[in-house]
N, C-alpha and C positions, 0 to 999 in steps of 0.2 A: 166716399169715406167708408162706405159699411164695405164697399168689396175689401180694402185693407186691413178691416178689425177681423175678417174672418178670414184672409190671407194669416194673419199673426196667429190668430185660432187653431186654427189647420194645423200652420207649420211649427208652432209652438207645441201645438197638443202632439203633434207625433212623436217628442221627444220626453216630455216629461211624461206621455202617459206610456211612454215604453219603459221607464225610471218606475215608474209606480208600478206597471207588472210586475220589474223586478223583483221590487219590494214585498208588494203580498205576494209572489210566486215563492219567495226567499221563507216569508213568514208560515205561506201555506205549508211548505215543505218541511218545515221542521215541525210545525203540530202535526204534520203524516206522520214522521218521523216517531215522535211524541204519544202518539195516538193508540195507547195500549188498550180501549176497547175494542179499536180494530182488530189489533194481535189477536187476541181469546174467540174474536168471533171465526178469524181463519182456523184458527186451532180447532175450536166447535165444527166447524165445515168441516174437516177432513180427520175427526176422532174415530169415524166408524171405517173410514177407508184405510187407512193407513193401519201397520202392524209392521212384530217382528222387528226385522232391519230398519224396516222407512220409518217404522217411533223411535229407534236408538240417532239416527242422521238428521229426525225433525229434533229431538230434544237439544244434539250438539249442536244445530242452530240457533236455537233459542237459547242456547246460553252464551254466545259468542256474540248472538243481538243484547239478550241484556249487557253483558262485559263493556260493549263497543258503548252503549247506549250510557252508560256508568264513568267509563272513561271521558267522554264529552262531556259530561256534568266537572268530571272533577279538576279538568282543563279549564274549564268556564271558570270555576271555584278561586281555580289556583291563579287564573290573570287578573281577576277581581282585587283577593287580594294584595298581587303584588303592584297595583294600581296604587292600592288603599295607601299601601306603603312608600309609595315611592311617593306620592304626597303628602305624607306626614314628613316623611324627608326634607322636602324641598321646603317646609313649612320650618320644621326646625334650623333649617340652615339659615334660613332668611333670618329667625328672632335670632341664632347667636350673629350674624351679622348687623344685624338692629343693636344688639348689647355691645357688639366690640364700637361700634360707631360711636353707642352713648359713652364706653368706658375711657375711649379718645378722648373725646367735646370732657369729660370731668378731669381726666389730665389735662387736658390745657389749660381749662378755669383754674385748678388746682396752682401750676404753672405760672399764671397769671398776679396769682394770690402771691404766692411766693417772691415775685418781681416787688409785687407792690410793697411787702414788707420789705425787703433788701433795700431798695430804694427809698423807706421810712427811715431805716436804718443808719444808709449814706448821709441822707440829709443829715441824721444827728449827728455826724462828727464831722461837718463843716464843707462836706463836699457835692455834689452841684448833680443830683442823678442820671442825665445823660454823660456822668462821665463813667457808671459803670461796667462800660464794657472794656475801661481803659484797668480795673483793678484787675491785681492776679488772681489766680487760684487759690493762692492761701490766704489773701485777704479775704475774697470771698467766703473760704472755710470757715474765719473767722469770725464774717458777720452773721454766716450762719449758722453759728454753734453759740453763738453769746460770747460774754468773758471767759475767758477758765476758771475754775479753782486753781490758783497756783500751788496750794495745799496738798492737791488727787495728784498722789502720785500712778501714773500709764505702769511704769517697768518696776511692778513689786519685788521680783528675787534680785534685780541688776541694783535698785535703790538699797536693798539690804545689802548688797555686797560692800557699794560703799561703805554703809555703818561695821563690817567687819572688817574689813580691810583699809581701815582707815588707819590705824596705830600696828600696820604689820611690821616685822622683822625678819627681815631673810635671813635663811637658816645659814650653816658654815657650809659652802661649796666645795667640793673635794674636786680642785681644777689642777688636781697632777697629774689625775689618773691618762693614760696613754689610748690609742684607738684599740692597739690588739689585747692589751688589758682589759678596756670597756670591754670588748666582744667575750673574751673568755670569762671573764666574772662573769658576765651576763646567761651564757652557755651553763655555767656552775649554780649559778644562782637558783635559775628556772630547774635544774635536776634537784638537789640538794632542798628547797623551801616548796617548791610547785607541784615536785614527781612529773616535768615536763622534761622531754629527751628531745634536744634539737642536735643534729648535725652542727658543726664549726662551721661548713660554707653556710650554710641558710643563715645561720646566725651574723655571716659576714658579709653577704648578699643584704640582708634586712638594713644592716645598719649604714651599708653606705649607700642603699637607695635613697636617706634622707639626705644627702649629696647632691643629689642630680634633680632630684622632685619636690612638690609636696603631698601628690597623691600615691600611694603605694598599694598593689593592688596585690592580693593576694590569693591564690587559684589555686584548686584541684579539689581531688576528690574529698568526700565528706569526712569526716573522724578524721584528719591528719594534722589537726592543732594549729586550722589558718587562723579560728579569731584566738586560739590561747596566744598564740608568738606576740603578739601585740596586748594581750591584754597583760601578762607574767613581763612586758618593757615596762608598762607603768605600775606595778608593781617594786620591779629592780630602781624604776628612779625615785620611788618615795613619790609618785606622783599618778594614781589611778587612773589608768583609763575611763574615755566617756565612750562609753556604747552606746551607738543610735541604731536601734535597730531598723532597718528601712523594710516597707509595709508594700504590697502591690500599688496602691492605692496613691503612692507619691509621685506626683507630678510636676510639682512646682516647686520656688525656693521655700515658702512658707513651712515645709515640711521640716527644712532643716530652721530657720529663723524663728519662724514663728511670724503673727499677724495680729492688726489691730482693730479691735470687736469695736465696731460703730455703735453697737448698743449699749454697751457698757463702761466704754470708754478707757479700755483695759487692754495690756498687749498683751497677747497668750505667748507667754517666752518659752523656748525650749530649753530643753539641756544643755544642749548646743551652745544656743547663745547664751546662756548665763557662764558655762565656759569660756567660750570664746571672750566674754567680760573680763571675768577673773584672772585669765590670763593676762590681761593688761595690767596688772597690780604687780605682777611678782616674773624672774628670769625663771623656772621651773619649764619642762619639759612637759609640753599637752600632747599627748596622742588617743587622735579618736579613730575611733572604729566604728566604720561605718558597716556594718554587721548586713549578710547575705544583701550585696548592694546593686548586684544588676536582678533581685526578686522585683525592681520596678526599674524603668529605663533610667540611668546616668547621666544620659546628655539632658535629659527632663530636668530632676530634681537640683544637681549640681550644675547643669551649665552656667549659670553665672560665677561659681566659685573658680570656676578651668580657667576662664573669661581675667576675672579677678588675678589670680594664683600666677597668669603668665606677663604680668605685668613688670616690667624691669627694676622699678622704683617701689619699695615697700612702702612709700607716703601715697602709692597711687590705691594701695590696698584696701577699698574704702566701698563697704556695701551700703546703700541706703535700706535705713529699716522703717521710717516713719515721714509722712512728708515734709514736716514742720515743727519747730522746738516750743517745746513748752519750758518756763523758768523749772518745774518739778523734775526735769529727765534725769538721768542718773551724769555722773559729772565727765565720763569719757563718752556719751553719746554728746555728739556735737553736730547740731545742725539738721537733727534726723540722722544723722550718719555712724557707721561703729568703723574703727579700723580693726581687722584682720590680723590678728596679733602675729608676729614674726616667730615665737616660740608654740603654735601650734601646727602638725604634720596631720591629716589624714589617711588612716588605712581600714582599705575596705576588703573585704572578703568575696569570693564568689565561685559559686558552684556553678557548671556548666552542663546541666539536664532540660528536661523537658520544663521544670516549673519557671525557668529564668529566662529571661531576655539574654541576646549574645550584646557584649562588650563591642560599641563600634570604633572603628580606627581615631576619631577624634578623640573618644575617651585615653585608649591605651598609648596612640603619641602623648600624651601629656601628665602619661603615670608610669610609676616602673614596676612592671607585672613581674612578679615572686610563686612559681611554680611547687606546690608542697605536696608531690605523688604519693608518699614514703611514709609511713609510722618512725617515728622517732627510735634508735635502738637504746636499750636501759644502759645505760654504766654507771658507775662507781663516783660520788664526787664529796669533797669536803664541804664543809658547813659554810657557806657564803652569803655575809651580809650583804644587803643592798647600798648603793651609792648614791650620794647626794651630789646632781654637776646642774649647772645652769647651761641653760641653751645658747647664751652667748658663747660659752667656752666647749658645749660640742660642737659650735659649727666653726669654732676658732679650729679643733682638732680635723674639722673635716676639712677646711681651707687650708689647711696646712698640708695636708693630706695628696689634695689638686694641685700645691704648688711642687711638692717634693716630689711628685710620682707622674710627672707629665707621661701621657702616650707616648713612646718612641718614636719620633720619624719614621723609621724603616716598616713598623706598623700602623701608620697610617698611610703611608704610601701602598700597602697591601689592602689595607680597607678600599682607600679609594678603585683601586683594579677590581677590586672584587664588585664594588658598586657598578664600575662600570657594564662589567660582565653579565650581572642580574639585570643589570635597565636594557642588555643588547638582547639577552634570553628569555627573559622574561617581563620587560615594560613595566619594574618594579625598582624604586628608588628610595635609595635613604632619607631623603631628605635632612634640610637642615635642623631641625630642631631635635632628631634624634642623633646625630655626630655631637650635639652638644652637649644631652645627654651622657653617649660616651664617653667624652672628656669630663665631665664632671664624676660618671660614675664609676670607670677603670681606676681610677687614683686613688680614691676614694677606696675601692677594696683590696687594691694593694694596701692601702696603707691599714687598712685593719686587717693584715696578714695573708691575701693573697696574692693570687700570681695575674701578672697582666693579661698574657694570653686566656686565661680561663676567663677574666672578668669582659674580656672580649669577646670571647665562646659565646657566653651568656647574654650580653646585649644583642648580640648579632641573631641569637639562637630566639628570641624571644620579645626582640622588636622589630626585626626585619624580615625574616626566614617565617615567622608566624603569620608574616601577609600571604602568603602561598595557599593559606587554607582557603580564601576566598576565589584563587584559581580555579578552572576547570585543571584537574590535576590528572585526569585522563590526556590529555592534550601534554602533559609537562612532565608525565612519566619519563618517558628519556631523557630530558633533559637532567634532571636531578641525579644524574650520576655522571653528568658529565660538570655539574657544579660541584658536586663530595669530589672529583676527582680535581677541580681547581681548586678548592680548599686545601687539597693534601700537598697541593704543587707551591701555592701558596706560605702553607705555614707549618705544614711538615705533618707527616701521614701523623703521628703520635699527640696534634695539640686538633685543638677547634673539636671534641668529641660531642658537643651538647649539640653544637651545629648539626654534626652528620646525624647525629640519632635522631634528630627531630627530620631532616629531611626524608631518612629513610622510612622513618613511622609515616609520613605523607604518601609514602612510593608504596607502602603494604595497603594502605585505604583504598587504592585504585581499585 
């Protein structure tokens, strides 16, 4: 037995005690290292020998030892601390993980609490608490809100409108007046009371967009009177424009509606909506202006109005603004719900620079873009009142409008060639919602005094022919003269002019 313990002895000690050399050889070497009596006394040995050159070469020695000797401290220093730190770290992460655990476990108690009242609550009106998973959402809202005050009224300006428009009387409607009449007053009007100069087409372009859409978009460059042409309409109808100015900041519908403060139990209404109210009282013409409108994305804040707006049936026209009725709502919100009045149009404005988002195709299919390059030139006009017409009886003049002024056969049969020709050259197609469009809006500007072909020109020029910009137009440079030259073959060198200009302007950007 003793030969084995000192077998282990041996073989053992060979190894750790080469480990413990290591270790004082390690420790020894750095108090060498360390050992600045040593230094002074080699310096002392070799003060008298040494001169000249060999003290300039011992000095830059010793200072590259102390450097080196300085650096190693401040190494040491610097792993130290970052030691220190990365423990405080790890230290802090752990207590906010400690805190979100505890902040969980008090939501659920919390949770818990909450159950157990709801379930107090059930009981008191006669029903059996495992059936609360069977109640709805608004029940639930209800038992957890208490009773109402049926007294608090939520919609304070839409509750007042009631009280004013309770004993209204519609004013006298002047429903003789004709379309190319309405336009030219219109044109006279805004010179003569505004000092606002519009061309006859823009004015006849404006007015039978309300024809074909409900959103009207209005473009171009700054100063060209895109939000006056809309705001000098409601002016001309005895019926002011609503300005919403849109904010970067709009993203959702709430922007345009408004929403309902949980804290206070309050709806914050907009203009909008208390508009859009009002208009349910009376036939009067609403046009809003949705003022610099793509400064925040379109499809954001308005998509559900597009949604709404392209609805076939105006009884489908129906936005939810609140989830659930209280007996205090104003007396046309029904159910949480408003309907979308049939006498209100929206037109929005929009500059196209660097501060704006671009307009996308979902938007501009389902509005009819109004191009305003041009300062208005001054002329001469007589003193022209404004007109009182209900909206019943302008859209009676613009359906009359659609029925008397059909598209020709012979150009629609040109359209369609021409579609085909762009879907062959270019893998770009009309689709249906903007042919229908056309048919509602060519008739429509004939009959407020222009000419078919041009109201043709125009659609084609600025709902279809405008998709090219999204081309690679390097790629489609030749082709574009060999489409101006089927337009001309088409419809005759002398018509479709807005067409060609716009294609050529594509064919200079290359």
């Amino acid at each position: 037995m003793d030969t084995v313990f000192k077998f282990l002895f041996e073989f053992l000690g060979q190894f750790f005690g080469s480990v413990w050399s290591i270790i004082a050889a390690a420790f020894k070497g750095i108090g060498k290292a360390f050992n600045i009596p040593a230094y002074i006394n080699i310096i002392k040995a070799y003060t008298t020998e040494l001169g000249g050159l060999a003290w300039f070469i011992a000095c830059l020695a010793i200072v590259l030892l102390v450097g080196l000797l300085a650096l190693i401290i401040w190494l040491i220093v610097v792993a130290v601390k970052k030691s220190i730190r990365s423990r405080r770290r790890r230290k802090d992460t752990n207590s906010l993980v400690k805190e979100v655990q505890s902040l969980n476990k008090e939501v659920m108690r919390l949770n818990l609490e909450k159950d157990k009242i709801l379930s107090m609550k059930v009981s008191q009106i006669g029903l059996n608490p495992n059936e609360l998973s069977e109640l709805t959402g608004e029940e639930i809202e209800t038992l957890n809100q208490g009773e109402e005050d049926t007294n608090d009224k939520r919609f304070y300006k839409l509750s007042e409108i009631d009280e004013i428009w309770a004993d209204y009387q519609p004013p006298v409607y002047n429903n003789t007046i004709t379309l190319p009449e309405f336009c030219d007053q219109f044109r006279l009007y805004a010179c003569s009371q505004l000092g606002l100069y519009y061309d006859i087409k823009i004015i006849r372009l404006f007015i039978a967009s309300f024809a074909s859409t409900r959103l009207i978009i209005l473009q171009g460059i700054s100063g060209t009177g895109k939000t006056s042409l809309p705001y000098a309409f409601g002016k001309f109808i005895n019926n002011p424009a609503i300005i919403a100015s849109v904010q970067p900041s709009w993203r959702d519908r709430s922007e345009l509606f408004g929403y309902f403060n949980e804290f206070t139990k309050k709806f914050n209404e907009t203009e909008l909506l208390r508009a859009m109210y009002e208009a349910s009282y009376n036939e009067n013409i609403y046009p809003v202006i949705l003022d610099e409108m793509n400064i925040a994305r379109v499809e954001y804040y308005f998509a559900e109005m597009l949604s709404i707006l392209e609805m076939p049936s105006r009884d489908e026209w129906v936005v939810d603004i609140v989830p659930n009725a209280w007996n205090s709502d104003p007396k046309h919100i029904v159910n949480g719900q408003i309907q979308i009045p049939g006498n209100m149009w929206y037109i929005g404005t929009a500059n196209n620079d660097d501060s704006t988002f671009a307009i996308t195709d979902k938007v501009y299919d389902r509005a009819m873009p109004i191009n305003i390059d041009t300062k208005g030139v001054p002329f001469e006009a007589p003193f022209t009142d404004s007109v009182n017409i209900s909206y019943k009886y302008f859209e009676q003049l613009l359906d009359e409008a659609k029925a008397n002024n059909v598209v020709s056969e012979e150009n629609i049969k040109k359209i369609n060639l021409l579609d085909d020709y762009v879907i062959e050259h270019f893998r770009i197609a009309f689709g249906n919602r903007i042919v229908k469009q056309l048919r509602d809006f060519v008739p429509a500007y004939v009959g407020c005094g222009g000419n078919e072909l041009d109201g043709l020109d125009y659609v084609l020029a600025r709902k279809v022919f405008r998709k090219f910009e999204s081309l690679n137009l390097s790629y489609i440079r030749d082709e574009i003269d060999g489409l101006c030259a089927y337009i001309d073959e088409l419809f005759g060198e002398q018509n479709m002019n807005e067409c060609k200009s716009f294609l050529r302007m594509l064919k200079k950007l290359v």
